[in-house]
N, C-alpha and C positions, 0 to 999 in steps of 0.2 A: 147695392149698385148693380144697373142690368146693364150689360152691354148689348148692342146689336153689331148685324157684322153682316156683307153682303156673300161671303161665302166661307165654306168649309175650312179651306186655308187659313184667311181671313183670322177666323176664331181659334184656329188653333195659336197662331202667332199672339194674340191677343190673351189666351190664357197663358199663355208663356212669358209674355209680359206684366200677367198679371200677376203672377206666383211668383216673380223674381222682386219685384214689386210690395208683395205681402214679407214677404224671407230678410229685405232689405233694413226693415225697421227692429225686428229682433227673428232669434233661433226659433223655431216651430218644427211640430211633430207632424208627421206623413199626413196623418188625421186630421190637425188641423188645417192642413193646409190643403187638402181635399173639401173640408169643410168650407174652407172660405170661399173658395171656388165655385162649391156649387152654392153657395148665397149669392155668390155672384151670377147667378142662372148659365152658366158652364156647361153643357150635357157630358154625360159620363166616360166615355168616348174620349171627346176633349182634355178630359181632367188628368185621364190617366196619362196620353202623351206629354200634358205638362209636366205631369210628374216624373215620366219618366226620363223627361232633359232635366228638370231641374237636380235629380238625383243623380245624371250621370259625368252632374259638375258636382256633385258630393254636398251642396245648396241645403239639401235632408239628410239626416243621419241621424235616427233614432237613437242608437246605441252613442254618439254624439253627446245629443241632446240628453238624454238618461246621466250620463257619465259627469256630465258639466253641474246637472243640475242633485246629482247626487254629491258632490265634491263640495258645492257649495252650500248646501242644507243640511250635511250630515251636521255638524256642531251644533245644530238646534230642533232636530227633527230624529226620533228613530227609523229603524227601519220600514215598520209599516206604514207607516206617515208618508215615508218617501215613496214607497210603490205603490201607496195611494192616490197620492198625487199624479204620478207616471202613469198609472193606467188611465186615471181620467183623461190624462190628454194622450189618450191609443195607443201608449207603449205597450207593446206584448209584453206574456210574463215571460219567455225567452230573453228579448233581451235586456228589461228588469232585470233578469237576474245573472244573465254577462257583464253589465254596467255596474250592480253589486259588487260580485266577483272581483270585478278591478279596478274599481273605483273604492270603496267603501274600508273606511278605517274602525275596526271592530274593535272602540275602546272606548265602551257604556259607561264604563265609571267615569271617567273625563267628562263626557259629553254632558250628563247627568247631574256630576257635581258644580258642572261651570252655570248650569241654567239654576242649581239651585242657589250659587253665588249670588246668580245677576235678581235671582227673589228675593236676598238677605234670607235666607231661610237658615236657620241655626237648630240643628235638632236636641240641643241641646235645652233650651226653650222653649220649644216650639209648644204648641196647647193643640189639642185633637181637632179642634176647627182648622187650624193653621196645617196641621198635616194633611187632611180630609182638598186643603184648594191645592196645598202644593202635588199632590196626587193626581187632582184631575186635572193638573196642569201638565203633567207628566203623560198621562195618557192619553193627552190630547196632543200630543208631541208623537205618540206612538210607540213607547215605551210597553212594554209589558208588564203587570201586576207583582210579579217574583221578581223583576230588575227593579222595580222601581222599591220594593222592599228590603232589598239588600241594601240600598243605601240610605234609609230612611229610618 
């Protein structure tokens, strides 16, 4: 979507509307929402003033964002998984790993045995196929090869 705009002002209020606007429908990273901005043909100038109101009502908070979305995917995601996902959408590894730090509940076996629950996975049972999917289902969660051994 391009807007026009008959002057400088103009556009600045108008991406300021526009960012309040994107933020409005859910949480968003610095990134993306610089991102959305300039798809919206925004010049760079512009973007950053938006940015820098919308962040001075606190609208962005990467460390925020991180913390919410760590709190709420640790129980089904390791930790790499989750600063995978964080960097994708522009979280620095700084504050990745402040939002870690004091968000994040370091108890792999819980987390581990509740996903192997929700597979019916029984090791007791289990046949080397069955171990082989439950595995890279694990490390596709972000788990590491010695975590995921210890309880398997």
């Amino acid at each position: 979507m391009k807007f026009e705009f008959d002057s400088e002002e103009e556009m600045i209020k108008g991406a300021k509307k526009r960012a309040l606007k994107i933020l409005e429908r859910k949480d968003r990273t610095k990134k993306e929402l610089i991102d959305k901005l300039t798809e919206d043909g925004f010049p760079s100038s512009v973007i950053d003033i938006a940015i820098k109101y919308v962040e001075s009502y606190h609208y962005i908070d990467d460390l925020r964002y991180a913390g919410n979305y760590i709190r709420f995917h640790q129980h089904e995601k390791g930790k790499f998984a989750l600063r995978t996902y964080l960097k994708n959408k522009g979280v620095t590894d700084e504050v990745i790993a402040a939002a870690m730090e004091e968000t994040y509940e370091e108890d792999k076996k819980e987390v581990i045995e509740a996903l192997l629950n929700k597979k019916h996975y029984d090791k007791e049972t289990a046949d080397i196929k069955t171990k082989q999917k439950i595995t890279g289902f694990l490390l596709r969660r972000g788990f590491s090869m010695d975590e995921i051994r210890k309880y398997l």
